[in-house]
N, C-alpha and C positions, 0 to 999 in steps of 0.2 A: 381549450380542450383539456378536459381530466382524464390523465392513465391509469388504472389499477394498477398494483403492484401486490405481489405476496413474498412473503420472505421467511423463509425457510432457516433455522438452526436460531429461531428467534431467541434461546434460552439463555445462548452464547453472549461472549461480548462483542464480539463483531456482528452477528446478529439483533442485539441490542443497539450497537451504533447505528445501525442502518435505518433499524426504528426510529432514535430519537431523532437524526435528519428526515428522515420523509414526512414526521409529523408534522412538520413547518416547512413541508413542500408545498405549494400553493396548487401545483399541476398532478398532487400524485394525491390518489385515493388509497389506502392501506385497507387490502384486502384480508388473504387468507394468511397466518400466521399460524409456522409450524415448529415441531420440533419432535424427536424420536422420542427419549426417554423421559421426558418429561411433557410428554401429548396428557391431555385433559389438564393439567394445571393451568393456572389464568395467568399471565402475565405479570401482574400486578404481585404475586407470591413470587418471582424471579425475576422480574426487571421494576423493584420499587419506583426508580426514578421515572419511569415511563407512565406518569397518571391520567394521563390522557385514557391510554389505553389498558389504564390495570384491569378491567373487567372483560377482558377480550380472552377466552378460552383458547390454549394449544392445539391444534388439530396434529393428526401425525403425517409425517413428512411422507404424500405418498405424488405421484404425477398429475391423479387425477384430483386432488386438492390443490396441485398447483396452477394446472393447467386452467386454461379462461382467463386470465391476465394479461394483462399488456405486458407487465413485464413480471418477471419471476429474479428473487433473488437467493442465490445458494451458498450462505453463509455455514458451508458443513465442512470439517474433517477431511484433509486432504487424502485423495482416492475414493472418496462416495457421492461427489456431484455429478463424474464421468453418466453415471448410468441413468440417473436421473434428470439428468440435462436431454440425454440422449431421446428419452420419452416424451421428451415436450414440444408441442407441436414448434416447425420451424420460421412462423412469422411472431411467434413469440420472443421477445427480448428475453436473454437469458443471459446472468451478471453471476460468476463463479467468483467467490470473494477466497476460493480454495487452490488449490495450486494445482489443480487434474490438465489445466490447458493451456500453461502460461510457457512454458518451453516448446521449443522449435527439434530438437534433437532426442529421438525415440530410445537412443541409448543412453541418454542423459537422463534423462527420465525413472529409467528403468535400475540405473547404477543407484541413483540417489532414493527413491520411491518405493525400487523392489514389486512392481507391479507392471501392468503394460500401458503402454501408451495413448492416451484419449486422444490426442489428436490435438494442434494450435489454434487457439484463436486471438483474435483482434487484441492489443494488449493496450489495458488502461491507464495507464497513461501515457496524457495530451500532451504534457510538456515534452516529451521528445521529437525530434526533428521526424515530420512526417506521421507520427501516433495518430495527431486530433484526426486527421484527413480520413484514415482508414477506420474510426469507430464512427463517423458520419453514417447512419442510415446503418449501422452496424447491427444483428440480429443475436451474436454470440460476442464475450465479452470476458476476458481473462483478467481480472482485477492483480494489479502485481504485489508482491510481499511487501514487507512496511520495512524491514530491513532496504529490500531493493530501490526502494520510490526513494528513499534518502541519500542512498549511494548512487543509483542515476541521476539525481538530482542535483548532485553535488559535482560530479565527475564530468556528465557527458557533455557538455558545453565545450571543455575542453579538449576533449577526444572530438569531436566535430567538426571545431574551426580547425583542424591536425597540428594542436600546441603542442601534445604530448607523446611520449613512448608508451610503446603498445602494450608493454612486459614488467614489473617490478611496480605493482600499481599496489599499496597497502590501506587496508580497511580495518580502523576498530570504533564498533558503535558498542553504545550502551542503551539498556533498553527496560524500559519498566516491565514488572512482573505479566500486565493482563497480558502482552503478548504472546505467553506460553499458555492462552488458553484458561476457560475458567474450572478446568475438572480441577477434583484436590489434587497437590502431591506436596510431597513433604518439604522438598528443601524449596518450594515457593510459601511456605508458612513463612508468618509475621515474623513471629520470635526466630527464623534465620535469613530473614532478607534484611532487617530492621539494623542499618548502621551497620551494613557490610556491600560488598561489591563482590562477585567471580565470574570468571570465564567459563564460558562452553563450547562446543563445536569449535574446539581448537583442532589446529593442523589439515585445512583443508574441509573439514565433516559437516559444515553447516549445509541443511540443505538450500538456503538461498544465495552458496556461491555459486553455480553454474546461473541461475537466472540473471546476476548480477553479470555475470562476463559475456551472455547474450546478448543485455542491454548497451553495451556500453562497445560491443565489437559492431554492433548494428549502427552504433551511432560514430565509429571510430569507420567504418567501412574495411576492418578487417580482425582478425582475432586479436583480443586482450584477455591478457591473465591476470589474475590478482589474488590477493592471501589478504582472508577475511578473518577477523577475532570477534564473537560476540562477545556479550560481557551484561550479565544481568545487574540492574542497578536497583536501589530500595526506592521506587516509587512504584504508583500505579500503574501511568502511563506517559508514554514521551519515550522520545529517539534521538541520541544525541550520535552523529557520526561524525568521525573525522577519516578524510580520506587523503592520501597523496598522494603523488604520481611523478614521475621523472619528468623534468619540463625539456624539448627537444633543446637543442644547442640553438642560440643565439637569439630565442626566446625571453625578452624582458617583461617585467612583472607589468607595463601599463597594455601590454597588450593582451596577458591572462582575465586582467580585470576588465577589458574592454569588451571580450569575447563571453564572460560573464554579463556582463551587464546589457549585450546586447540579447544574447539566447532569451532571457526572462522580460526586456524590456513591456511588451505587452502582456506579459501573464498575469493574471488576477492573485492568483494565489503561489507566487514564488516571490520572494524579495531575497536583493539581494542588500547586505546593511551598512550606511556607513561606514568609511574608515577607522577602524579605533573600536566599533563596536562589534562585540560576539555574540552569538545567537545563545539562547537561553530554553532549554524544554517548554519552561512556565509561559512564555509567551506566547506556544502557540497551541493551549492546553484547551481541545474542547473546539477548532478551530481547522478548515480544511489548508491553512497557510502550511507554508515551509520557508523557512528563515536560513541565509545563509550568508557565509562572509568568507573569505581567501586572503592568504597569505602566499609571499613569496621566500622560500628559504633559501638564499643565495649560493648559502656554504654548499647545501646540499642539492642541489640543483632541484628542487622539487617545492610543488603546488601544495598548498596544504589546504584543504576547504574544510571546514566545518556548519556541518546543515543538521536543522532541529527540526521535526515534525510530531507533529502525533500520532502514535502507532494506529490507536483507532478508527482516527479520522481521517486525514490524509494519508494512513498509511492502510486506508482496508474500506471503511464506508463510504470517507468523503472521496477518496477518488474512482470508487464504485457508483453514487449518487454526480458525481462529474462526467464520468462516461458514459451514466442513462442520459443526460441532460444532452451531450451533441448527439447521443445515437438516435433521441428523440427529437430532433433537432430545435429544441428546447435553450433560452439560453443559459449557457453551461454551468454559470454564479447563480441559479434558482435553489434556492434552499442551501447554499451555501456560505452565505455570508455573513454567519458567524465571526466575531474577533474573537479574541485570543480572553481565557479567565486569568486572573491573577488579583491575587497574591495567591 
């Protein structure tokens, strides 16, 4: 059986990502392709790589261009999918790659967003304990931040089997440029990214610490705090995190690694790597994988993991084209199977 799908903010690069995956979906027919400010341009003038479909004209991002789909995907601007999600009929598959519905807590939302609250849905991703179960036959679909799919991914295994304290849990990723979006602005130019590194959303401010402390108290079964550093890196794209966490008392390092290796053992797309080996951006560049490896620092009593994905893929399309695939009851590795580009 073939699903249409239409995908909305197609200009973007997450929108872009989501294209290049569904073109070599075997199940998905690529319908209506939209975008606001740049409706009537062809694709092919703003997503070169996509030649498939370079002659495919932008319609504008309205309901009823999206509506008739099997599924609808809204790669828009966080705070403008709430209304247009809202409009679309409800046996429609609807996949928010924007952050209007991915929190549980209406003041949380509102601290960090400055607007009011859309309301939760089903969160994408499968790899957390109980996730795949509830996007089953799922009709609405909160695709999580590509910061957060690395730090859950890294973290909650831990926090589940209860190896870890709940409190003093530290996060610093780095992360290639597209993830701030493809509009201009100046300090994501070449000539100041090129052969430098800096921080942002220092002290608390990023907005994907609260979603991160969500995931990870859900998966802890009770609140976890933690202090997040992003850190813009001179590439494209790629997420390199490193997270630690206080390992509980009497806690030894073979049963951290056990409790890792058992969370992922069936997952398609989470590896965890040999001893001795560390994860690398480039390996898993273009690729819905995520790569990971842990240490134990004994001085300091604390887990250290370090986990690589790709912002765009795993961290926004590919795990949005993974959560169409079980809510389709589709299987979940279709159009996914991609390895890793390199060099």
């Amino acid at each position: 059986m073939t699903f249409t799908a239409a995908i909305s903010g197609a200009s973007g690069y997450a929108g872009g990502e989501i294209l290049r995956l569904l073109a070599n979906h075997p199940e998905i027919e690529i319908g209506a392709i939209t975008a606001h400010s740049n409706a009537g341009s062809t694709l092919g003038e703003l997503q070169p790589q996509l030649h498939a479909l370079a002659d495919r004209v932008l319609q504008d991002t309205t309901p009823e261009v999206l509506a008739g789909h099997d599924v609808v995907f809204l790669a828009l601007p966080h705070g403008a999918s709430a209304d247009i999600a809202a409009q679309l009929p409800a046996d429609t598959l609807v996949i928010d790659a924007g952050a209007d519905h991915r929190l549980q807590d209406p003041a949380v939302w509102e601290k960090f967003y400055g607007s009011p609250h859309a309301g939760t849905w089903p969160y994408g991703l499968p790899e957390l304990p109980g996730h795949r179960e509830r996007l089953a036959g799922a009709r609405r679909i909160a695709v999580p931040g590509c910061y957060p799919t690395s730090v859950l991914l890294a973290l909650a295994p831990g926090f589940a089997a209860g190896l870890l304290e709940h409190d003093d849990v530290v996060v610093v990723s780095a992360s290639g440029t597209s993830g701030a979006g493809k509009a201009v602005k100046a300090h994501l130019l070449g000539s100041e990214v090129m052969g430098s590194m800096s921080p942002y959303g220092v002290g608390g401010g990023h907005r994907h610490t609260p979603e991160m402390e969500q995931g990870l108290s859900l998966a802890a079964g009770a609140p976890v705090s933690l202090s997040f550093t992003p850190t813009l890196a001179p590439m494209a794209r790629g997420i390199l995190t490193t997270a630690t966490a206080k390992v509980r008392l009497g806690v030894e390092y073979h049963a951290l690694r056990e409790a890792w290796e058992a969370a992922y053992a069936d997952e398609p797309f989470v590896r965890i790597l040999p001893e001795g080996q560390w994860p690398t951006t480039k390996s898993v560049l273009g690729s819905n994988h995520a790569t990971l490896q842990l240490a134990f620092d004994e001085h300091a009593g604390r887990v250290i993991v370090s986990a690589v994905i790709d912002n765009l893929t795993k961290g926004t399309a590919g795990g949005a084209v993974q959560s169409m695939n079980i809510a389709l009851g589709l299987d979940e590795t279709v159009g996914l199977t991609l390895q890793g580009t390199a060099p």
